[in-house]
N, C-alpha and C positions, 0 to 999 in steps of 0.2 A: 504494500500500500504506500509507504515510503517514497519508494522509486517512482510508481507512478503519478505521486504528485509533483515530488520533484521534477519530474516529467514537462509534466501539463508548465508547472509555473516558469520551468525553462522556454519552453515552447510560445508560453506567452509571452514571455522578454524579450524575445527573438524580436515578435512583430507589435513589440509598444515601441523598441528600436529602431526598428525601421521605418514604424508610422511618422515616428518623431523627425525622421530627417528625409521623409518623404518629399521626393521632388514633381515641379511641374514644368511641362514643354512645350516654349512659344518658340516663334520666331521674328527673328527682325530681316523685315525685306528693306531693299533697296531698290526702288520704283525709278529712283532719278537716275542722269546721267553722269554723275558724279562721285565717287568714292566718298562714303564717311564712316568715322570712326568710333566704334561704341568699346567703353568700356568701365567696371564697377566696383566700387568699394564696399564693403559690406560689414554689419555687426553680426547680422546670424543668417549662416548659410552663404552659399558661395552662386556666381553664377557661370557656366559650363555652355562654351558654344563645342555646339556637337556635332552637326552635320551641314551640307552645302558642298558646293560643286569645287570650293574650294577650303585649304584647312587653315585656320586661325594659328597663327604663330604662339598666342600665348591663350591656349584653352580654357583656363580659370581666370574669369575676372577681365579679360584681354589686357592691353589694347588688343581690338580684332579691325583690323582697315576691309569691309562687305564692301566688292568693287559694283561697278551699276550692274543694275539689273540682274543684281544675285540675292540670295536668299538665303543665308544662313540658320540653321537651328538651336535654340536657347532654352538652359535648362536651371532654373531656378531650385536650389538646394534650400532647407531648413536647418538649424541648431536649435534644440528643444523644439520644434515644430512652429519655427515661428522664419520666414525669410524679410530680410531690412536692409535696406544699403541704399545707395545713390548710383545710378546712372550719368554717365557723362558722356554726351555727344558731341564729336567735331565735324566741322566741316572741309572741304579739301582746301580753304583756308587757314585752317588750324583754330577757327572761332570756334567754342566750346559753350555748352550751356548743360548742366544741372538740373536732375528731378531725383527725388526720391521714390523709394518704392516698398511696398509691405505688405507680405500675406501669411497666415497662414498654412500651415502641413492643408487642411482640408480645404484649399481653396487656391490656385495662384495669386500671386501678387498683383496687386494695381502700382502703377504709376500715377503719382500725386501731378499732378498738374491743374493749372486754374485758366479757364480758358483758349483761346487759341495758342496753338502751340510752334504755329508757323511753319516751317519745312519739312517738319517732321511729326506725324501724330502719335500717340502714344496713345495703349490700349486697343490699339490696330490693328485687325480685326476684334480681339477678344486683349480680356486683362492678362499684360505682359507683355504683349505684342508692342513692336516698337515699325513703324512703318515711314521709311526716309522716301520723300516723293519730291523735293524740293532742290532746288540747285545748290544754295548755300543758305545760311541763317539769314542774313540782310538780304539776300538776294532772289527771296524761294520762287519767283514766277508763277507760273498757273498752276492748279493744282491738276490731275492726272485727271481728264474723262471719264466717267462711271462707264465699264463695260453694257452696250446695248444688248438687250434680252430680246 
């Protein structure tokens, strides 16, 4: 009887562990014709670019330079099931701007932002998603055409 609970409560450990640093997977597209630069500091959890036609020199946290028209894949980590840190985006001028971001093991992160966000929308498509459509920060031009249905 022992062993089998010791069992069960190992078993349980296993996956309060895991839940706690349970991760979630957006991605950041690059719409424009431009290179930009994302990359993140953090208090709990880490961010992991994972996938894309091309690989991120520095996988944890970058800097990661998404050249246009690529698509990289991003994977938001937990400590204590909690993910927080700041985002920092450049442009191929090296202009940089700052958002925060925070979620939850049961829920991806948002990106805090108040309003228009200009060259880049955040939360796009879904929370965590980061979507660069603009040429530069001062410079973003039109925004991309919605695909006709």
């Amino acid at each position: 009887m022992r062993i089998y609970l010791a069992t069960i409560l190992a078993v349980g450990s296993i996956a309060i562990a895991g839940a706690a640093d349970a991760a979630c997977t957006r991605h950041v597209y690059n719409r424009s014709a431009n290179p930009w630069t994302f990359r993140a500091t953090n208090s709990s959890g880490n961010v992991h670019f994972t996938t894309g036609l091309f690989a991120c020199k520095n996988r944890t946290n970058g800097p990661c330079t998404v050249p246009p028209h690529t698509s990289v894949g991003i994977e938001y980590t937990t400590t204590g099931g909690i993910a927080n840190g700041t985002w920092y985006i450049a442009d191929k001028t090296r202009q940089e701007r700052s958002f925060d971001y925070r979620g939850l093991a049961s829920q991806c992160p948002s990106i805090s932002h108040r309003g228009n966000t200009g060259a880049v929308a955040l939360n796009d498509p879904a929370d965590g998603d980061i979507n660069a459509w603009g040429a530069t920060w001062a410079n973003p031009g039109k925004a991309a055409a919605a695909p006709h249905r």
